[in-house]
HTML snippet that shows the backbone in 3Dmol.js (N, CA, C, O; Angstrom):
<script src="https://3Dmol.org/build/3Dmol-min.js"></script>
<div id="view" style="width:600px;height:400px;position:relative"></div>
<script>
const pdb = `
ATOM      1  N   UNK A   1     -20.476  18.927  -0.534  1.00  0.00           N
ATOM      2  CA  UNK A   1     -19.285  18.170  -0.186  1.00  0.00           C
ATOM      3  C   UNK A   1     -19.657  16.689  -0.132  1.00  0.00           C
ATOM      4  O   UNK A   1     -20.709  16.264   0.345  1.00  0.00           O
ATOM      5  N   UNK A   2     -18.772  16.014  -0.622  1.00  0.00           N
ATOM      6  CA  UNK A   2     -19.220  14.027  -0.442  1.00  0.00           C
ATOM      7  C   UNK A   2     -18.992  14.007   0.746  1.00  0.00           C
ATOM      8  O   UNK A   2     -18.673  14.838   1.597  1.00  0.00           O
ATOM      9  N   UNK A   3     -19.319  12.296   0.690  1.00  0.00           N
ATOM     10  CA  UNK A   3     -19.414  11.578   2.076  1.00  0.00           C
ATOM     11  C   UNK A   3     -17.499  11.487   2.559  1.00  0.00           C
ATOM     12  O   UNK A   3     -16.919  11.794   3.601  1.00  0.00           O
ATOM     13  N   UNK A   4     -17.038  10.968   1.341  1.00  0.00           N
ATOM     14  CA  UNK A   4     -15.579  10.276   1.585  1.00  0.00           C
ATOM     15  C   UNK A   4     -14.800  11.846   2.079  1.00  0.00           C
ATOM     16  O   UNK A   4     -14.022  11.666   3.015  1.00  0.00           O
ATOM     17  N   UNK A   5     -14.891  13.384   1.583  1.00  0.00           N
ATOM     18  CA  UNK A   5     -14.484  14.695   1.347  1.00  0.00           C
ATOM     19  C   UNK A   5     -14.634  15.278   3.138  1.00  0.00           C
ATOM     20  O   UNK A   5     -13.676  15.721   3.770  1.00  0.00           O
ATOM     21  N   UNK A   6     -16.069  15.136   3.702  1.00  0.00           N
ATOM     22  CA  UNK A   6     -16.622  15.038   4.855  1.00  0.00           C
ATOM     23  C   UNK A   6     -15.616  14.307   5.860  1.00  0.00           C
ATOM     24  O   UNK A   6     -15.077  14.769   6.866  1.00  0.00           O
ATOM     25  N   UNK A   7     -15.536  13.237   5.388  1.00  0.00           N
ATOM     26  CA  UNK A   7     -15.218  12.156   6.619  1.00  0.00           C
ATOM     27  C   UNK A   7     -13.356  12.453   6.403  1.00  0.00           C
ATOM     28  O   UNK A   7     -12.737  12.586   7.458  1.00  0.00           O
ATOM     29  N   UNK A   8     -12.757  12.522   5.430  1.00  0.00           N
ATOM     30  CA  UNK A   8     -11.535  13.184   5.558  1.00  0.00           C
ATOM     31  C   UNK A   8     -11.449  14.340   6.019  1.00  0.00           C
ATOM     32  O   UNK A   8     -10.391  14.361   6.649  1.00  0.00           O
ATOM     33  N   UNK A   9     -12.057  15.558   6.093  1.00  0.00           N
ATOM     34  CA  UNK A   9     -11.689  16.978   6.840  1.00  0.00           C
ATOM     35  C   UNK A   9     -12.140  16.785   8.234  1.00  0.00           C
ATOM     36  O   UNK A   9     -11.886  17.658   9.064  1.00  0.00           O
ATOM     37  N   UNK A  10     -13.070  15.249   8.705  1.00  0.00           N
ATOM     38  CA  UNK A  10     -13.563  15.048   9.942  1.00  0.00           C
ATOM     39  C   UNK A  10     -11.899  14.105  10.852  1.00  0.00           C
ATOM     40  O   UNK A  10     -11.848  14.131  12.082  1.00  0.00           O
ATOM     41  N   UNK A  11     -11.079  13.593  10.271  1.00  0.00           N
ATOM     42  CA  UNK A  11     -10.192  12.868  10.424  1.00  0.00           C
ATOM     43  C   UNK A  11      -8.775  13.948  10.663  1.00  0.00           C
ATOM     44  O   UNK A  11      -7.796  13.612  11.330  1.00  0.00           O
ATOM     45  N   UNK A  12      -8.926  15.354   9.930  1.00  0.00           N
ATOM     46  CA  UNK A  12      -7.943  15.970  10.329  1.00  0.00           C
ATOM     47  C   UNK A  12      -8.420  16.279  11.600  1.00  0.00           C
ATOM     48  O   UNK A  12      -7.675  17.038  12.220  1.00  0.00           O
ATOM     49  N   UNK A  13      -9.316  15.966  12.115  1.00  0.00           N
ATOM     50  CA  UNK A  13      -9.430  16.903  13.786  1.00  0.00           C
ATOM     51  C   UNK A  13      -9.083  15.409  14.757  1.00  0.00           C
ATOM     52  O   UNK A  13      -9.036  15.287  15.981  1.00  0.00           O
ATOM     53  N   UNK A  14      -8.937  14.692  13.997  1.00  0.00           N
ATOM     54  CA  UNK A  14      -9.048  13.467  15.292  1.00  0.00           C
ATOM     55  C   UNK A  14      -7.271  13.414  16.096  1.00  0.00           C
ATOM     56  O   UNK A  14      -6.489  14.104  15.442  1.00  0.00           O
ATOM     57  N   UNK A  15      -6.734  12.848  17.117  1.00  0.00           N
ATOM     58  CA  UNK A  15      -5.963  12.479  17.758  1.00  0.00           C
ATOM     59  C   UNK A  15      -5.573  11.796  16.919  1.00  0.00           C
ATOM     60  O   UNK A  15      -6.375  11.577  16.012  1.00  0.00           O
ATOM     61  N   UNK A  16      -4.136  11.126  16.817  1.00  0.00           N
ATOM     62  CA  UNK A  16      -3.323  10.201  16.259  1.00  0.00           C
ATOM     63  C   UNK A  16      -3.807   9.543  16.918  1.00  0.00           C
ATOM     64  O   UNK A  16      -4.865   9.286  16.341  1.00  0.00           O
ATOM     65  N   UNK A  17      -3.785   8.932  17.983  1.00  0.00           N
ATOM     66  CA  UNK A  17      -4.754   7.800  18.383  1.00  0.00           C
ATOM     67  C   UNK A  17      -5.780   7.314  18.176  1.00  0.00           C
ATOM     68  O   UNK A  17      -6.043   6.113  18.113  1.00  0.00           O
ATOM     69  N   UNK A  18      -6.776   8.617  17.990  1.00  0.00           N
ATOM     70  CA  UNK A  18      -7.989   7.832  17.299  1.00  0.00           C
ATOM     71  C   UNK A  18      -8.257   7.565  15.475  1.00  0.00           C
ATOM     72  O   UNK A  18      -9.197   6.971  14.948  1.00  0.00           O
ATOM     73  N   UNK A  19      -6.901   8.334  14.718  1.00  0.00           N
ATOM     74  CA  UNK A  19      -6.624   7.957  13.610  1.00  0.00           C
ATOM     75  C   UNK A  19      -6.253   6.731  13.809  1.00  0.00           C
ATOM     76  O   UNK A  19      -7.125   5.977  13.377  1.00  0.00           O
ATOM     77  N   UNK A  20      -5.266   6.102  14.313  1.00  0.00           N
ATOM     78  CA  UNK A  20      -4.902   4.754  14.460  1.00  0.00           C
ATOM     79  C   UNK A  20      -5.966   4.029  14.297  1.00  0.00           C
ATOM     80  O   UNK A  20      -6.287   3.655  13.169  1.00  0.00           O
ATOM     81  N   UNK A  21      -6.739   3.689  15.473  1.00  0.00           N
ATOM     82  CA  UNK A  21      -7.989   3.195  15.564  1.00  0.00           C
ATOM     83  C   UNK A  21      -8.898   3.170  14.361  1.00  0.00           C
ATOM     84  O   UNK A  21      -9.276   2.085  13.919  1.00  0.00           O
ATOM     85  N   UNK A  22      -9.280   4.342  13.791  1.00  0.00           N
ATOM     86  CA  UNK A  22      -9.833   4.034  12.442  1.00  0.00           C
ATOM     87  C   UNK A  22      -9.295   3.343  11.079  1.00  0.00           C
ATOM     88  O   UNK A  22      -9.823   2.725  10.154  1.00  0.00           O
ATOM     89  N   UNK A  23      -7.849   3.796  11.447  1.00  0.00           N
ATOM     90  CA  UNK A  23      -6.965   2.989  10.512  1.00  0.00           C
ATOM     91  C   UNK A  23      -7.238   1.810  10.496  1.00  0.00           C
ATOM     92  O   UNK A  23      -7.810   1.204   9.590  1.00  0.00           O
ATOM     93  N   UNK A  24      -6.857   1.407  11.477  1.00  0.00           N
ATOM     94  CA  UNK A  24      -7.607  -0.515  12.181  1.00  0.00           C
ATOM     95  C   UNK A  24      -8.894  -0.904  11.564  1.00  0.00           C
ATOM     96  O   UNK A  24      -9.087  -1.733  10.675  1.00  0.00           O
ATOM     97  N   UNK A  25      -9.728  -0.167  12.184  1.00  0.00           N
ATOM     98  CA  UNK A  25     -11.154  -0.772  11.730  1.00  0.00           C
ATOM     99  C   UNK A  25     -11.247  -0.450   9.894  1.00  0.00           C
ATOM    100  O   UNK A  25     -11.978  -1.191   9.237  1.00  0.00           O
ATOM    101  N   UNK A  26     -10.877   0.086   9.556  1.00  0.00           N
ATOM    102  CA  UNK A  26     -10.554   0.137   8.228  1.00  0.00           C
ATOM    103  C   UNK A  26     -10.239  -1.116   7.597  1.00  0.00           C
ATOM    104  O   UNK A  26     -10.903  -1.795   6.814  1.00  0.00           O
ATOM    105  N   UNK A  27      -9.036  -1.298   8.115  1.00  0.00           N
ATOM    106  CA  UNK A  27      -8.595  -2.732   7.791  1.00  0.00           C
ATOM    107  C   UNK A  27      -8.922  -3.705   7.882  1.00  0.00           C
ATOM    108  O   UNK A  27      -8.886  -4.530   6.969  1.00  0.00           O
ATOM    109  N   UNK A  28      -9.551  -3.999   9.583  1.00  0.00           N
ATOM    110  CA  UNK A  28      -9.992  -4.808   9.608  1.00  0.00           C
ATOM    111  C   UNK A  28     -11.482  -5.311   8.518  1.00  0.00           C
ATOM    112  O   UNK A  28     -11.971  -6.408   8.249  1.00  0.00           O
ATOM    113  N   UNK A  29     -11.774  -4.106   8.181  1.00  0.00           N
ATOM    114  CA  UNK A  29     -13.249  -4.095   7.548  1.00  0.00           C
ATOM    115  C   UNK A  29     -13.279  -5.445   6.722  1.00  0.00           C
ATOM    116  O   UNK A  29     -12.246  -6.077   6.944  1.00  0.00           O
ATOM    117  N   UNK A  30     -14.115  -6.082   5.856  1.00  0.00           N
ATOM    118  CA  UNK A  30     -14.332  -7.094   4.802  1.00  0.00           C
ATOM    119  C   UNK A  30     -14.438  -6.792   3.863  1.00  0.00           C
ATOM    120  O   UNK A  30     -13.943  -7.466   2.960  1.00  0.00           O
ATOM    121  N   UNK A  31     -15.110  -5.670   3.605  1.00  0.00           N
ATOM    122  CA  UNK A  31     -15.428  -4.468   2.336  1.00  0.00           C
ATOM    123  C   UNK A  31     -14.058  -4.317   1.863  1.00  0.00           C
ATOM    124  O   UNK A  31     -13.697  -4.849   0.813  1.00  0.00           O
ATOM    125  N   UNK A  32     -13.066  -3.429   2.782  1.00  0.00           N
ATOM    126  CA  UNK A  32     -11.899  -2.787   2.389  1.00  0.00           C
ATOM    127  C   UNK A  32     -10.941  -4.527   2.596  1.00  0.00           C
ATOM    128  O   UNK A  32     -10.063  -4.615   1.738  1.00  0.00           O
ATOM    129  N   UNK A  33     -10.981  -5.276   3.159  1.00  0.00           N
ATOM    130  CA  UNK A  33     -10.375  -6.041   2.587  1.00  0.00           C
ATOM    131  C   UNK A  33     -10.394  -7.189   1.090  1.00  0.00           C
ATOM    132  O   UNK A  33      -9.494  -7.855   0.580  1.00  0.00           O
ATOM    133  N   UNK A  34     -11.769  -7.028   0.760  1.00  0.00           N
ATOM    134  CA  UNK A  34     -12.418  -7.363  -0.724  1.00  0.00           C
ATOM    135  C   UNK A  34     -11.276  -6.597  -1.506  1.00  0.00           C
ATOM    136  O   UNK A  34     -10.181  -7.067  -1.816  1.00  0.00           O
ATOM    137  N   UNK A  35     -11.611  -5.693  -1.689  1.00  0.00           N
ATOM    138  CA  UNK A  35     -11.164  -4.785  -2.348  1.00  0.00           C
ATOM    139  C   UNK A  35      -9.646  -4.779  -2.944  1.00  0.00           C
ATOM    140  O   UNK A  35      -9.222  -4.707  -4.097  1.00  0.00           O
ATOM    141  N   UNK A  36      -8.824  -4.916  -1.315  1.00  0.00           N
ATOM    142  CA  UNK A  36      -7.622  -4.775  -1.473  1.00  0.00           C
ATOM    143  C   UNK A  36      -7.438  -6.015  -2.172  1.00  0.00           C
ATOM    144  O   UNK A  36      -6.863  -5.847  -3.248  1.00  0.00           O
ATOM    145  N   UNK A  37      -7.797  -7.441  -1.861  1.00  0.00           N
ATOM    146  CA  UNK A  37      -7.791  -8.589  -2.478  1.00  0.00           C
ATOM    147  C   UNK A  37      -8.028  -8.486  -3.621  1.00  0.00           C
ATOM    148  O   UNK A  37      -7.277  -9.146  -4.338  1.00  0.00           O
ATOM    149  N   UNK A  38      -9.025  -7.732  -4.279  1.00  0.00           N
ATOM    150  CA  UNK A  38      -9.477  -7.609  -5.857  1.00  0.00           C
ATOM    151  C   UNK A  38      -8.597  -6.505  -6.610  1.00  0.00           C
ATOM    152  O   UNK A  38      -8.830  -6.383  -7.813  1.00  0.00           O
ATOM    153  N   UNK A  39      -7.731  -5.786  -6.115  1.00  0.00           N
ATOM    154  CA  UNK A  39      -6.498  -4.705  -6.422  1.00  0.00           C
ATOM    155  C   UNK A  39      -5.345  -6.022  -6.794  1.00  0.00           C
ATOM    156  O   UNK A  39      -4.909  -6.214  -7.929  1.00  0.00           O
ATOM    157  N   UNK A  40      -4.940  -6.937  -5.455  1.00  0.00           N
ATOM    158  CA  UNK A  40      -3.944  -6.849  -5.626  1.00  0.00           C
ATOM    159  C   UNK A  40      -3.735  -8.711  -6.781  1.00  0.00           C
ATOM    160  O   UNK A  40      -2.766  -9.289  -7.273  1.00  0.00           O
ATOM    161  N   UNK A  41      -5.035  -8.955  -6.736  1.00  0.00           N
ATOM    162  CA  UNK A  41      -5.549  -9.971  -7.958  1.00  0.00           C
ATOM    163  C   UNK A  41      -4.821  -9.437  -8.974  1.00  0.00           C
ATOM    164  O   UNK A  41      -3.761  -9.913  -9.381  1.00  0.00           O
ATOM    165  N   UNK A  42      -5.589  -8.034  -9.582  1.00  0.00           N
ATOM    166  CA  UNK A  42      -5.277  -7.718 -11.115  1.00  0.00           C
ATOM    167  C   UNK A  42      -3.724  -6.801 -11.167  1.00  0.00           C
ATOM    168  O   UNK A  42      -3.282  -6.501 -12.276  1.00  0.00           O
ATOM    169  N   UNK A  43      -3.137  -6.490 -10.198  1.00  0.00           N
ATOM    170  CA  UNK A  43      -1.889  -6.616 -10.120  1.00  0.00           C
ATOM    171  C   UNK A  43      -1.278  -7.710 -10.604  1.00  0.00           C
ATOM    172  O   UNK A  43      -0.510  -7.768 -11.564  1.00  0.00           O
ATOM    173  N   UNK A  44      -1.663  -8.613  -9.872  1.00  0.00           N
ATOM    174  CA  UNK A  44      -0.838 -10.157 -10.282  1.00  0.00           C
ATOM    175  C   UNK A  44      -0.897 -10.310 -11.909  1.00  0.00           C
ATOM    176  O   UNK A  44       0.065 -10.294 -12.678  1.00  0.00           O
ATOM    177  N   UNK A  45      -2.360 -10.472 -12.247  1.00  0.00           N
ATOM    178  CA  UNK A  45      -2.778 -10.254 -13.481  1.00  0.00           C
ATOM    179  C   UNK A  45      -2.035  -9.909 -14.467  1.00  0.00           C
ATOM    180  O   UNK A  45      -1.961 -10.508 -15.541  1.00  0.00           O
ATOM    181  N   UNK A  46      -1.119  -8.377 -13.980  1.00  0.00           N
ATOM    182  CA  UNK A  46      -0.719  -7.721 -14.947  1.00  0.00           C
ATOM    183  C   UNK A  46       0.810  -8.427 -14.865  1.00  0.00           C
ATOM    184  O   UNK A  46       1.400  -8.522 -15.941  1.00  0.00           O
ATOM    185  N   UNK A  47       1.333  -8.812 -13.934  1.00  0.00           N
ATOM    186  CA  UNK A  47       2.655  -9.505 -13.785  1.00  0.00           C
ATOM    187  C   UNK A  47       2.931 -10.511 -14.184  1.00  0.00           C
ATOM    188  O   UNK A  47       4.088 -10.863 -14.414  1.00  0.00           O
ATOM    189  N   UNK A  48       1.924 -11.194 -14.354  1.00  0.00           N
ATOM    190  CA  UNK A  48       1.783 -12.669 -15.160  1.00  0.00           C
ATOM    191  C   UNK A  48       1.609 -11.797 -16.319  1.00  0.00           C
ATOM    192  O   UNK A  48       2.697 -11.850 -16.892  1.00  0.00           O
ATOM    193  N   UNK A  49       0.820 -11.008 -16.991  1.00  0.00           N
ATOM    194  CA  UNK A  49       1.064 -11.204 -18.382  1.00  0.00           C
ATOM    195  C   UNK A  49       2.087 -10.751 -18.678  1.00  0.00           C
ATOM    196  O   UNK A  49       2.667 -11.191 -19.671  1.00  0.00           O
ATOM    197  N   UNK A  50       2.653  -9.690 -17.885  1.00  0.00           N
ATOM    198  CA  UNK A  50       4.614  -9.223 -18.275  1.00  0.00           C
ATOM    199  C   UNK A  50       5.222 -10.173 -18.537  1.00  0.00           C
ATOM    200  O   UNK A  50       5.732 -10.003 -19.645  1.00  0.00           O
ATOM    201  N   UNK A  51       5.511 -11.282 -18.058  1.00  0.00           N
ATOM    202  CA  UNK A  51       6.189 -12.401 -17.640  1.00  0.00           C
ATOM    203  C   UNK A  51       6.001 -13.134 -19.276  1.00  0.00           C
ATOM    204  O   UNK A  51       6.894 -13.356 -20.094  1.00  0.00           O
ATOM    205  N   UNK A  52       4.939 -13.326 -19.363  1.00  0.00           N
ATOM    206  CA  UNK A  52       4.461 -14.117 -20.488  1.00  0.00           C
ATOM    207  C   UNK A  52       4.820 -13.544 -21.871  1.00  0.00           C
ATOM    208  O   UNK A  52       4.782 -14.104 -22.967  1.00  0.00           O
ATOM    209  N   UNK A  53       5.267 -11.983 -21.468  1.00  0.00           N
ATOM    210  CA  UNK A  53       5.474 -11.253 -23.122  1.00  0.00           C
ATOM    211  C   UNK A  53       7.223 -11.489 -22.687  1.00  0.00           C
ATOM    212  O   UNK A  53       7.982 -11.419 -23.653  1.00  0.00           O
ATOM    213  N   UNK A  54       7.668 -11.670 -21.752  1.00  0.00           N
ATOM    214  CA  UNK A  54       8.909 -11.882 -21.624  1.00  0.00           C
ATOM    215  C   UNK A  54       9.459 -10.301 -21.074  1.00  0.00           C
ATOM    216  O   UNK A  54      10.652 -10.014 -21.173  1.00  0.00           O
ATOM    217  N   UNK A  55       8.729  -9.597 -20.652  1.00  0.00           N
ATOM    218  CA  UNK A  55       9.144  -8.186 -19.755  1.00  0.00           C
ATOM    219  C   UNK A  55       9.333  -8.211 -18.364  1.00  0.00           C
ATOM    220  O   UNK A  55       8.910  -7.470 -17.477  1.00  0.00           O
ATOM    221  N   UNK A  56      10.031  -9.181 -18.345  1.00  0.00           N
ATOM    222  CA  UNK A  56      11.202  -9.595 -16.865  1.00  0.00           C
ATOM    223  C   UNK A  56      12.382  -8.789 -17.100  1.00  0.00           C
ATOM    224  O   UNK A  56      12.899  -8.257 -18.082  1.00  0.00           O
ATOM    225  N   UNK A  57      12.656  -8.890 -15.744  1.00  0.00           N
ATOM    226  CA  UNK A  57      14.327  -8.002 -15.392  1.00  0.00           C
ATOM    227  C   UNK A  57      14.519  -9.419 -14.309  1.00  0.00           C
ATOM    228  O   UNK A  57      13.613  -9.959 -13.674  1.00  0.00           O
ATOM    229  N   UNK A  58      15.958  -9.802 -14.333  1.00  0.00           N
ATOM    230  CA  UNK A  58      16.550 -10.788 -13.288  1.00  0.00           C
ATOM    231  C   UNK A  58      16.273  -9.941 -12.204  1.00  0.00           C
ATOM    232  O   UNK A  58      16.191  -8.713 -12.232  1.00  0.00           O
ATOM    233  N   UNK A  59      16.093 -10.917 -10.962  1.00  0.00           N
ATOM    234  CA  UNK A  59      16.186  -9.982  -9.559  1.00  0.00           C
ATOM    235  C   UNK A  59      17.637 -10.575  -8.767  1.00  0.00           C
ATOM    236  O   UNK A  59      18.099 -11.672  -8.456  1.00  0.00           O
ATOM    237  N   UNK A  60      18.090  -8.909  -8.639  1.00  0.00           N
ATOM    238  CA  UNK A  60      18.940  -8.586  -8.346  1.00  0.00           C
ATOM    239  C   UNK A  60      19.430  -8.452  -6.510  1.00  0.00           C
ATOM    240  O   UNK A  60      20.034  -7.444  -6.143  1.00  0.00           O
ATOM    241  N   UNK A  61      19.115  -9.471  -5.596  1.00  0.00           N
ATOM    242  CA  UNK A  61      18.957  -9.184  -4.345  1.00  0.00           C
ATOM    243  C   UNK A  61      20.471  -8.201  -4.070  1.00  0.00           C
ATOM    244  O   UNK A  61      20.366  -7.030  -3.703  1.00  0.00           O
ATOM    245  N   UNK A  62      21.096  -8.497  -4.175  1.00  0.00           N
ATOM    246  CA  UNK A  62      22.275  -7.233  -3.470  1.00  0.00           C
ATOM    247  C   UNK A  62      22.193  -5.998  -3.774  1.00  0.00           C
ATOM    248  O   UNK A  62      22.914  -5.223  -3.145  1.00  0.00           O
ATOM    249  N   UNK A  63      21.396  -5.530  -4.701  1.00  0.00           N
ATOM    250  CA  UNK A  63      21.245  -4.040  -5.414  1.00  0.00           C
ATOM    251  C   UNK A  63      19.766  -3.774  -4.670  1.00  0.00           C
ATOM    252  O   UNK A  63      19.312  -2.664  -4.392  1.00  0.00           O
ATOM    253  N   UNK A  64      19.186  -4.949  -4.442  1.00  0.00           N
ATOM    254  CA  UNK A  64      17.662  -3.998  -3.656  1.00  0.00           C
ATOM    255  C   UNK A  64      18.257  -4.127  -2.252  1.00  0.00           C
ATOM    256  O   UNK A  64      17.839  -3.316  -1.426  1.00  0.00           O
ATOM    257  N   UNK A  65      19.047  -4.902  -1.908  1.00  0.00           N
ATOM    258  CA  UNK A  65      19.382  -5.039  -0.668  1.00  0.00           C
ATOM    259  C   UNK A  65      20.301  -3.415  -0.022  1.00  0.00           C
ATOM    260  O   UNK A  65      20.108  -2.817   1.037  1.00  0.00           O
ATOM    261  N   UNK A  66      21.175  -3.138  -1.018  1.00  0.00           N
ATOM    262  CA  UNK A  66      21.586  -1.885  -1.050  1.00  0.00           C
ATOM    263  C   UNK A  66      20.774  -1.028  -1.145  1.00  0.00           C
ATOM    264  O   UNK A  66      20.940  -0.128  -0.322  1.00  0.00           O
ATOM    265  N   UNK A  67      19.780  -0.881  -1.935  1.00  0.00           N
ATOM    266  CA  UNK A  67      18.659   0.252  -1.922  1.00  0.00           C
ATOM    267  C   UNK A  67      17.480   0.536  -1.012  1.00  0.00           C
ATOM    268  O   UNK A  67      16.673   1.441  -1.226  1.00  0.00           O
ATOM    269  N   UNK A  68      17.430  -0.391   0.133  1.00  0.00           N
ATOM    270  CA  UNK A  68      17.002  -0.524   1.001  1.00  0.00           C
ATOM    271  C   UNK A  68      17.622   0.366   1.956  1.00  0.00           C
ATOM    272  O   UNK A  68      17.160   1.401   2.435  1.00  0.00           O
ATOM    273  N   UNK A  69      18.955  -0.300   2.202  1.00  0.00           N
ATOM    274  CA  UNK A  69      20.098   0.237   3.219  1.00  0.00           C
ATOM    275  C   UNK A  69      19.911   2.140   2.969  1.00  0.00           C
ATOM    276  O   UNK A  69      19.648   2.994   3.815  1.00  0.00           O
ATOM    277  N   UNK A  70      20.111   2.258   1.814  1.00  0.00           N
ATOM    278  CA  UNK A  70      20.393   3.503   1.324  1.00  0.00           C
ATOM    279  C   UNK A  70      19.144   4.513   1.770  1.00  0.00           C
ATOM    280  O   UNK A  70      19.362   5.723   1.832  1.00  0.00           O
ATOM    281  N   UNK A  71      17.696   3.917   2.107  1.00  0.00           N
ATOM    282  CA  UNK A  71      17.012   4.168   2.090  1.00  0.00           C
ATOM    283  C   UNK A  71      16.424   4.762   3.542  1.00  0.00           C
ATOM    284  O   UNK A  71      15.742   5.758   3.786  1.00  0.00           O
ATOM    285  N   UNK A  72      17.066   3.569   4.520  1.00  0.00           N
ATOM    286  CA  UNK A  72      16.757   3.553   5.588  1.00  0.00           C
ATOM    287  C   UNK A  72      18.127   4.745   6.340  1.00  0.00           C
ATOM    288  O   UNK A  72      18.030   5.119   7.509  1.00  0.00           O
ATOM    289  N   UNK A  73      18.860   5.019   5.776  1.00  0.00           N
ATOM    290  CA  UNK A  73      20.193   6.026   5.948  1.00  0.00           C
ATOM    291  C   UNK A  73      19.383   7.168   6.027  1.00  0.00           C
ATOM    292  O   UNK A  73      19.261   7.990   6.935  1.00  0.00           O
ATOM    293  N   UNK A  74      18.646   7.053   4.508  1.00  0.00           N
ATOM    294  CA  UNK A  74      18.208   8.727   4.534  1.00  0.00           C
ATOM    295  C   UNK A  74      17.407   8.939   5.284  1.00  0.00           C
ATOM    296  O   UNK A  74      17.247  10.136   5.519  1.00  0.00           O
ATOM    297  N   UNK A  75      16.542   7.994   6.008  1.00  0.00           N
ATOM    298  CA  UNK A  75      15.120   8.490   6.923  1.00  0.00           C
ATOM    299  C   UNK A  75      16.372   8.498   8.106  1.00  0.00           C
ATOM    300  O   UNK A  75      16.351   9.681   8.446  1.00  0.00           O
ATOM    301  N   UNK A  76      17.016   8.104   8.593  1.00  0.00           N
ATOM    302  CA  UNK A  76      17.713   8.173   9.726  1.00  0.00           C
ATOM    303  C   UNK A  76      17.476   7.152  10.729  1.00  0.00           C
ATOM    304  O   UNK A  76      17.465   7.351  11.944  1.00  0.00           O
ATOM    305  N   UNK A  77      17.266   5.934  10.080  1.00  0.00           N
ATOM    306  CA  UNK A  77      16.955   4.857  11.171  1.00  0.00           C
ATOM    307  C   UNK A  77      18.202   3.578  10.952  1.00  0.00           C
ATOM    308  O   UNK A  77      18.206   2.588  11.683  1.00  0.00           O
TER     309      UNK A  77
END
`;
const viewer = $3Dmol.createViewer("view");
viewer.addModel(pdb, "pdb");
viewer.setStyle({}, {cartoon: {color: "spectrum"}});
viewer.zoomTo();
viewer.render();
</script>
C-alpha cells in the first residue's frame, strides 16, 4: 500500500475535527501551496491562450447569477 493510500484509509478514522485540522495544515503547508500556485499558473496559461485563438464566450452576469441562485435552491440554503 503507498504512503498517500495509508494516510487516506488513516483519515477515514479521524473526527471531523481532526480532519479539519489536517485540512488546515495542509493548506497552510508551502509545498501544497507551491503547487496550488503552479496549477493555477498553467490554468491561466491555458486561458490566455483561449483568449488569443479567440475562444471567448461574453460573460453573462445575470445567467451565472441565476445559476448560482438555482444552485443554492437545490442544496437548500
Amino acid at each position: 500500500m503507498s504512503t498517500v493510500a495509508e494516510v487516506k484509509a488513516a483519515t477515514e478514522r479521524l473526527s471531523a475535527q481532526d480532519c479539519w485540522e489536517l485540512y488546515r495544515w495542509l493548506g497552510e503547508s508551502k509545498a501544497v501551496q507551491r503547487l496550488r500556485h503552479e496549477e493555477l499558473r498553467r490554468e491561466i496559461v491555458v486561458g490566455i491562450e483561449q483568449a488569443n485563438r479567440g475562444d471567448v464566450a461574453p460573460l453573462d452576469t445575470e445567467k451565472t447569477k441565476q445559476e448560482v441562485r438555482r444552485r443554492l435552491r437545490k442544496e437548500g440554503k
